[in-house]
VEXVO-919932 format. One record per residue (C-alpha): x, y, z; residue in one letter; chain. Coordinates in nm, 2 decimals. Example, Ala and Ser with C-alpha at 12.3 -4.5 7.8 and 13.67 -1.06 7.14 Angstrom:
<atoms>
<atom px="1.23" py="-0.45" pz="0.78" type="A" mol="A"/>
<atom px="1.37" py="-0.11" pz="0.71" type="S" mol="A"/>
</atoms>
This chain:
<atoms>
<atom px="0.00" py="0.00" pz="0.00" type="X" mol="A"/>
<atom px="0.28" py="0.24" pz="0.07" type="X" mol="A"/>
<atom px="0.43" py="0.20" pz="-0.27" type="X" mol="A"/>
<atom px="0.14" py="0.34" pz="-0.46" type="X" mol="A"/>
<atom px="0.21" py="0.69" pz="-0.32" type="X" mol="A"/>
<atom px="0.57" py="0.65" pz="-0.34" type="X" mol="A"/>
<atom px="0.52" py="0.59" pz="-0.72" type="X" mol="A"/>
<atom px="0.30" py="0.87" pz="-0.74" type="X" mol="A"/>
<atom px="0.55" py="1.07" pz="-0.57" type="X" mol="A"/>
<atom px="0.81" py="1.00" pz="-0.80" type="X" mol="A"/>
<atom px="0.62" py="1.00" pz="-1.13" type="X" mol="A"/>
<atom px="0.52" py="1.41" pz="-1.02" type="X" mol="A"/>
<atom px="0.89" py="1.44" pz="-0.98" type="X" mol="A"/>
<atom px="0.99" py="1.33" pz="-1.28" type="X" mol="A"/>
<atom px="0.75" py="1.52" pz="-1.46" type="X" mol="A"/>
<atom px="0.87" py="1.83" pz="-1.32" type="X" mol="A"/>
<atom px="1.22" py="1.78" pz="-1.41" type="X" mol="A"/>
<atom px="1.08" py="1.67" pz="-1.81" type="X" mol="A"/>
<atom px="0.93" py="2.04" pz="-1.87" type="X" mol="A"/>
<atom px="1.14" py="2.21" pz="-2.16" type="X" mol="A"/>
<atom px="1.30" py="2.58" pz="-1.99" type="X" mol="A"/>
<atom px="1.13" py="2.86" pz="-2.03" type="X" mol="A"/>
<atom px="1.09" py="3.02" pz="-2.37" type="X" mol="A"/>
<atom px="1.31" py="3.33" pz="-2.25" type="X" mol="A"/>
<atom px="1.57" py="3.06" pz="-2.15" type="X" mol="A"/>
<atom px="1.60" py="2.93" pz="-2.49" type="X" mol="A"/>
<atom px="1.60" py="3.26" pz="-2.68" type="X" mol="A"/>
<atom px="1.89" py="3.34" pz="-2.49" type="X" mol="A"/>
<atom px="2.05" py="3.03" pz="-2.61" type="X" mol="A"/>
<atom px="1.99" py="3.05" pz="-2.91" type="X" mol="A"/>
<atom px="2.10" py="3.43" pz="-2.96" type="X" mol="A"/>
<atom px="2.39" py="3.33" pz="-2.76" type="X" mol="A"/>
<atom px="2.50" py="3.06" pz="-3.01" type="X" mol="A"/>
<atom px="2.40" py="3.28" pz="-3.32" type="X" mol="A"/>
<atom px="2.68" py="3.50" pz="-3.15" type="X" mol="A"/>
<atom px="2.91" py="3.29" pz="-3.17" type="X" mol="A"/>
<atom px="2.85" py="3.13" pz="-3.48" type="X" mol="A"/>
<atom px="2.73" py="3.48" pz="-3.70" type="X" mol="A"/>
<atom px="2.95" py="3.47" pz="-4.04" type="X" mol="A"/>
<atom px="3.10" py="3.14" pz="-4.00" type="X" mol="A"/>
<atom px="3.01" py="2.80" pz="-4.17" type="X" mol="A"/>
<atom px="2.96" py="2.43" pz="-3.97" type="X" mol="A"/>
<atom px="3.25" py="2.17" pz="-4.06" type="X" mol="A"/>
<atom px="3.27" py="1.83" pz="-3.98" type="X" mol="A"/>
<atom px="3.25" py="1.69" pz="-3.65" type="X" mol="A"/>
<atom px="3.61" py="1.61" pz="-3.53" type="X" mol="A"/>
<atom px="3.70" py="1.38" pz="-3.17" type="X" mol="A"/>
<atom px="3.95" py="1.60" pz="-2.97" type="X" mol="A"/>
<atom px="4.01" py="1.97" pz="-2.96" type="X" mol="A"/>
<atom px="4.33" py="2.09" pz="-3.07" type="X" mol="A"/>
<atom px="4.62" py="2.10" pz="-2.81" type="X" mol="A"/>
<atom px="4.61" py="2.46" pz="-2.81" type="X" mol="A"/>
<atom px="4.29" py="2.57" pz="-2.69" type="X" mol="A"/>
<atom px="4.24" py="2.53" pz="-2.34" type="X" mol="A"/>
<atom px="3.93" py="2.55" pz="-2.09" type="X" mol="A"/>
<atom px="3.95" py="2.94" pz="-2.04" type="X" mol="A"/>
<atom px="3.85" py="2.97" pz="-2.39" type="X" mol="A"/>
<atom px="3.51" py="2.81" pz="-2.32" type="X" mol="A"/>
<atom px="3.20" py="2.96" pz="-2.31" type="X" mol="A"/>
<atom px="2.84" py="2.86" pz="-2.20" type="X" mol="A"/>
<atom px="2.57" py="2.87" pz="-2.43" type="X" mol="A"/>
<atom px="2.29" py="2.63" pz="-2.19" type="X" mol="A"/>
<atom px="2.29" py="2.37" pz="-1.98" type="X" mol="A"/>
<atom px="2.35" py="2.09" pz="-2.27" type="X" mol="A"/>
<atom px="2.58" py="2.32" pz="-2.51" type="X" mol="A"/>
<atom px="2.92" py="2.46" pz="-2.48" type="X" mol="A"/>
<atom px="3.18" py="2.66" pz="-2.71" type="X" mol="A"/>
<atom px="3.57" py="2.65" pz="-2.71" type="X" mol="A"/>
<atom px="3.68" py="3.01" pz="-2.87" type="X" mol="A"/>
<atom px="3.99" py="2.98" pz="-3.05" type="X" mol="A"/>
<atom px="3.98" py="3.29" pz="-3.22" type="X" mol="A"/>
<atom px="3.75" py="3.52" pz="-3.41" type="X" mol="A"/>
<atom px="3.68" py="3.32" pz="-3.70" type="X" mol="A"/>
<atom px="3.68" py="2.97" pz="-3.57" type="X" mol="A"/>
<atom px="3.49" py="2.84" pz="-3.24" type="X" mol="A"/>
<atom px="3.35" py="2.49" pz="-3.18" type="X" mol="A"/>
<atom px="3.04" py="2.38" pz="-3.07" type="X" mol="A"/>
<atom px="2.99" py="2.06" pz="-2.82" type="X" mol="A"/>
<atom px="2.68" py="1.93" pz="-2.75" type="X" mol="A"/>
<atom px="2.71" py="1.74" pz="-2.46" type="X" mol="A"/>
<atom px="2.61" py="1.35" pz="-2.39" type="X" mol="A"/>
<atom px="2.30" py="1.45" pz="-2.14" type="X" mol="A"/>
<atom px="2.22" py="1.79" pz="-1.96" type="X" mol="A"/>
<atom px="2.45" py="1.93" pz="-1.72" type="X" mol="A"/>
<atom px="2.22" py="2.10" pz="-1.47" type="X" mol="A"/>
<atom px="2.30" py="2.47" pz="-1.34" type="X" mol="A"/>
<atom px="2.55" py="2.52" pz="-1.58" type="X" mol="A"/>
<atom px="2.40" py="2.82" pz="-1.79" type="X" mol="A"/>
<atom px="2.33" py="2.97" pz="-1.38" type="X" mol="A"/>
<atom px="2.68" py="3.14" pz="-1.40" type="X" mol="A"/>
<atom px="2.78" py="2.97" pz="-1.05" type="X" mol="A"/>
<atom px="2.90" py="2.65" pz="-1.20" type="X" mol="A"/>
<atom px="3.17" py="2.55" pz="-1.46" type="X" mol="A"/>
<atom px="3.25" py="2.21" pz="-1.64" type="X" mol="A"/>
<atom px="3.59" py="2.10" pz="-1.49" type="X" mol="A"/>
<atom px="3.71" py="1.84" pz="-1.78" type="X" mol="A"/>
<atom px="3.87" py="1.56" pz="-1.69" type="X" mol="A"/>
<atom px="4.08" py="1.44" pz="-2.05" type="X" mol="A"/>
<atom px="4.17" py="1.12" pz="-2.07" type="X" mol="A"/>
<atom px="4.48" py="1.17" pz="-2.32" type="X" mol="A"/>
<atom px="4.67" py="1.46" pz="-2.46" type="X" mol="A"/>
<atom px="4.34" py="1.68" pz="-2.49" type="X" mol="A"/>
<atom px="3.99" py="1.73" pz="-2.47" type="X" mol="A"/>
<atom px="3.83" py="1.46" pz="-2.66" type="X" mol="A"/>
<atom px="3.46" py="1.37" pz="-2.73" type="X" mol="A"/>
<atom px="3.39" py="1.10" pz="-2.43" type="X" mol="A"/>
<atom px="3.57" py="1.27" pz="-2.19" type="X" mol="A"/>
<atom px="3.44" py="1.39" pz="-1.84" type="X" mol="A"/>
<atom px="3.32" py="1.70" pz="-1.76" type="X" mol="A"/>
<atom px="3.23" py="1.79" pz="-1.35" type="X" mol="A"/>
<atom px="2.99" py="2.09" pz="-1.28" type="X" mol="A"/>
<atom px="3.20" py="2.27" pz="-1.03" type="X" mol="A"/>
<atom px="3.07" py="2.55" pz="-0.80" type="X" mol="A"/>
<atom px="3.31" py="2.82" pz="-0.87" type="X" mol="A"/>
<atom px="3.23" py="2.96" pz="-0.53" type="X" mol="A"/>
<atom px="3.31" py="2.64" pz="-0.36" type="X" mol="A"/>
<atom px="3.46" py="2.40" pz="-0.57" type="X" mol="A"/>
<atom px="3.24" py="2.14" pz="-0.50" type="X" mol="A"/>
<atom px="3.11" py="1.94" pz="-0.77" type="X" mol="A"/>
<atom px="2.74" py="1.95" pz="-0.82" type="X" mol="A"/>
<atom px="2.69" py="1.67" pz="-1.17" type="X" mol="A"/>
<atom px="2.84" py="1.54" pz="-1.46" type="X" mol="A"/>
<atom px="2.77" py="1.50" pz="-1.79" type="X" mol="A"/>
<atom px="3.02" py="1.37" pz="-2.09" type="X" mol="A"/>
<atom px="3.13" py="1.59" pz="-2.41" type="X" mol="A"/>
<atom px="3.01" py="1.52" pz="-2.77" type="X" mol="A"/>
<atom px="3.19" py="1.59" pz="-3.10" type="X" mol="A"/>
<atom px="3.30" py="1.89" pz="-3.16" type="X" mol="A"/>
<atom px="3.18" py="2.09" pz="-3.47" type="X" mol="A"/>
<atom px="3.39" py="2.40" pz="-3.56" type="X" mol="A"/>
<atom px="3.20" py="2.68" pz="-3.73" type="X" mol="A"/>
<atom px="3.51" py="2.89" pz="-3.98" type="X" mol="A"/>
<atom px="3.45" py="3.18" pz="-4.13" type="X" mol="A"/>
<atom px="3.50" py="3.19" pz="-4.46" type="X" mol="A"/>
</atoms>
């Protein structure tokens, strides 16, 4: 008997957590990563970053997308393997854990509380597509 409102319970949770952001929230996102991608054209997906472009070039577009800057006319676009919550907040960074010479598509990424430190999820990184101008 106690299981039927523990399922109902969990079944309001997880409905809660399935709602799509706000609209404002995904305008934002979406201007942000016309931003970054204005005047430049997609390329094909490619595994690891280059060696030279580190973490401090990233950039935040939501909680599920992120951009490595590496220089006016070239950024690339990750779309990471399930959401990392809080990110887009501002409080929290992805702390990447590479498992070779760079940062490569499968790799680890920690939300970190920049206030704290403490780690607060995890999500993996996709491919990542560079957008060149031409």
């Amino acid at each position: 008997m106690r299981a039927i409102p523990l399922l109902l319970t969990a079944a309001a949770l997880t409905s809660c957590m399935t709602q799509p952001p706000p609209a404002t929230q995904l305008a934002e996102s979406q201007a942000k990563f016309q931003d970054l991608t204005a005047g430049k054209v997609a390329g094909s997906a490619i595994a690891c970053l280059p060696p030279s472009l580190r973490s401090r070039n990233m950039v935040t577009i939501d909680d599920s997308t992120i951009a490595y800057v590496d220089s006016p006319s070239r950024v690339y676009v990750n779309h990471l393997h399930g959401e990392c919550s809080n990110l887009r907040s501002g409080f929290y960074t992805l702390v990447v854990r590479s498992s070779g010479s760079g940062t490569c598509r499968g790799d680890i990424a920690d939300v970190a509380d920049v206030r704290t430190g403490m780690t607060a999820g995890s999500c993996s990184l996709g491919e990542f597509v560079p957008y060149t101008r031409q």
